[in-house]
C-alpha positions in Angstrom: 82.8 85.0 21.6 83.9 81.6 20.3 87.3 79.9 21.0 89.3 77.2 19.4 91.1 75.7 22.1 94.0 72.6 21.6 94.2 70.3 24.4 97.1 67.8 24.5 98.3 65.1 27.1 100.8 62.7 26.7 101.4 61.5 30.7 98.9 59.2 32.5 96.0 58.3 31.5 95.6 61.0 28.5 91.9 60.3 27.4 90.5 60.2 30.8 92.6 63.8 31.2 91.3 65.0 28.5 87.8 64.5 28.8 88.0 65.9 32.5 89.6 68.9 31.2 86.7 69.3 29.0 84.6 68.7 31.5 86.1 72.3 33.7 86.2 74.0 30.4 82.5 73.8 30.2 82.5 74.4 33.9 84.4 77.2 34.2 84.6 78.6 30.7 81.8 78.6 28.8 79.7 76.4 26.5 81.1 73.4 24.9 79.9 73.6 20.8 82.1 71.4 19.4 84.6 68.7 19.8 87.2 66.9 17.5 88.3 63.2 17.4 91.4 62.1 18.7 94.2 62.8 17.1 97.7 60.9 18.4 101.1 62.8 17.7 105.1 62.1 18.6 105.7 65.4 20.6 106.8 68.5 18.6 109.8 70.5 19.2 111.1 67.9 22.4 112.1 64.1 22.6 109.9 62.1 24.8 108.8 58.3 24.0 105.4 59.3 25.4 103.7 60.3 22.6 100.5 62.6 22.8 97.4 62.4 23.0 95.2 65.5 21.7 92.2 67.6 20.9 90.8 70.6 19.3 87.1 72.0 20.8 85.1 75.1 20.3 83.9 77.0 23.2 80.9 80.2 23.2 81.8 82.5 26.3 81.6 85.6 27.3 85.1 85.8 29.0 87.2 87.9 27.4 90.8 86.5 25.9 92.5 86.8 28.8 90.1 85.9 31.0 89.9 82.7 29.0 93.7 81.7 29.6 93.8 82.0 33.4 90.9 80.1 33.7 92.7 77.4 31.2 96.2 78.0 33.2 93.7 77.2 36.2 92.4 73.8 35.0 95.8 72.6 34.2 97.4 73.6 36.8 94.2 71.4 39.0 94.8 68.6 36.5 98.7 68.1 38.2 100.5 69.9 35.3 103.4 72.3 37.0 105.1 73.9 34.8 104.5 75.9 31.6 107.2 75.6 28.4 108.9 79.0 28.1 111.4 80.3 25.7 110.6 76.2 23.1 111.6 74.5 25.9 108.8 71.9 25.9 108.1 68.8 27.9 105.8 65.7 28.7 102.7 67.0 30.6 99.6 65.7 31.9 97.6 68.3 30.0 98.4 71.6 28.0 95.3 73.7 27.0 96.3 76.6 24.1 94.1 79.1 22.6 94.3 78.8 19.3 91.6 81.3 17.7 89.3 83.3 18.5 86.0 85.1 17.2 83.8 87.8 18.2 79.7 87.0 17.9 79.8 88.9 14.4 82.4 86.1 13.6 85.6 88.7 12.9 88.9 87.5 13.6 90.4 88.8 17.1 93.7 89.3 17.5 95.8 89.8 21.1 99.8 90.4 21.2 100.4 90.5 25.1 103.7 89.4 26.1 105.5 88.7 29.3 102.3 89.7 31.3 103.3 89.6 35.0 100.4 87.2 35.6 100.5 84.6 33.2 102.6 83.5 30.3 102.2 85.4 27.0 98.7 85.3 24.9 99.3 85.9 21.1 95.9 85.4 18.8 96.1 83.6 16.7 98.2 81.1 18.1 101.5 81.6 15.9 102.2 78.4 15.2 99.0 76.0 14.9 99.5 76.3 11.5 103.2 74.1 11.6 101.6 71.6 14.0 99.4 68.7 12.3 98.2 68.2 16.0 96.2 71.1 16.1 95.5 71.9 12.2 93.9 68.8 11.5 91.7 68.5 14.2 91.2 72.3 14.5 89.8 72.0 10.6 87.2 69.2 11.7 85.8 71.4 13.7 86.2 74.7 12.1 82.9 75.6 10.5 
């Protein structure tokens, strides 16, 4: 399957955090394909004068959708971020890794609407709103093939 993650940082030293959270990603996820430039954003639905720093990447796995986000929940939570944004409450993080699409090896569309899993925060498929956020539309179509 191939994913279309969004990785964002807006805290620290972003780039660096970013390109170590690729790193685990291929570590712990699966194959690396594809990668977008930089893109640099004020923050989206909070006010912070740290403004972000994000990504858009594809990765080939055989991890299955959910399997994918607790590995991602995993890797932030190593990268120092502490708390997740629940309920549009949002705030400045060291790192925030979304799913944002997802294919199967034939290349259809897969869709998941879990929500308020015990385990880990809700997974919707496509992300619902990538489409209102220039951070992850832009890059995400650089990369989209």
């Amino acid at each position: 399957m191939t994913y279309y993650l969004s990785l964002g940082s807006n805290l620290g030293a972003r780039e660096q955090t970013i390109h170590e959270a690729l790193k685990r990603i291929g570590q712990q996820v699966g194959t690396i394909l594809r990668c977008s430039s930089f893109f640099y954003s004020e923050p989206w639905g909070f006010d912070s004068p740290n403004a972000f720093c994000n990504l858009c990447c594809a990765v080939e796995t055989t991890l299955m959708p959910m399997e994918v986000l607790i590995a991602t929940q995993a890797i932030e939570r190593s990268l120092g971020r502490t708390k997740k944004s629940t309920d549009g409450q949002y705030h400045d993080r060291p790192i925030d890794i979304d799913l944002i699409r997802a294919y199967d090896n034939c290349g259809k569309e897969i869709h998941v609407q879990m929500v308020n899993d015990q385990m880990v925060n809700s997974l919707v498929l496509p992300h619902p709103l990538w489409q209102q956020r220039d951070f992850v539309r832009i890059p995400l179509a650089e990369i989209m093939l």
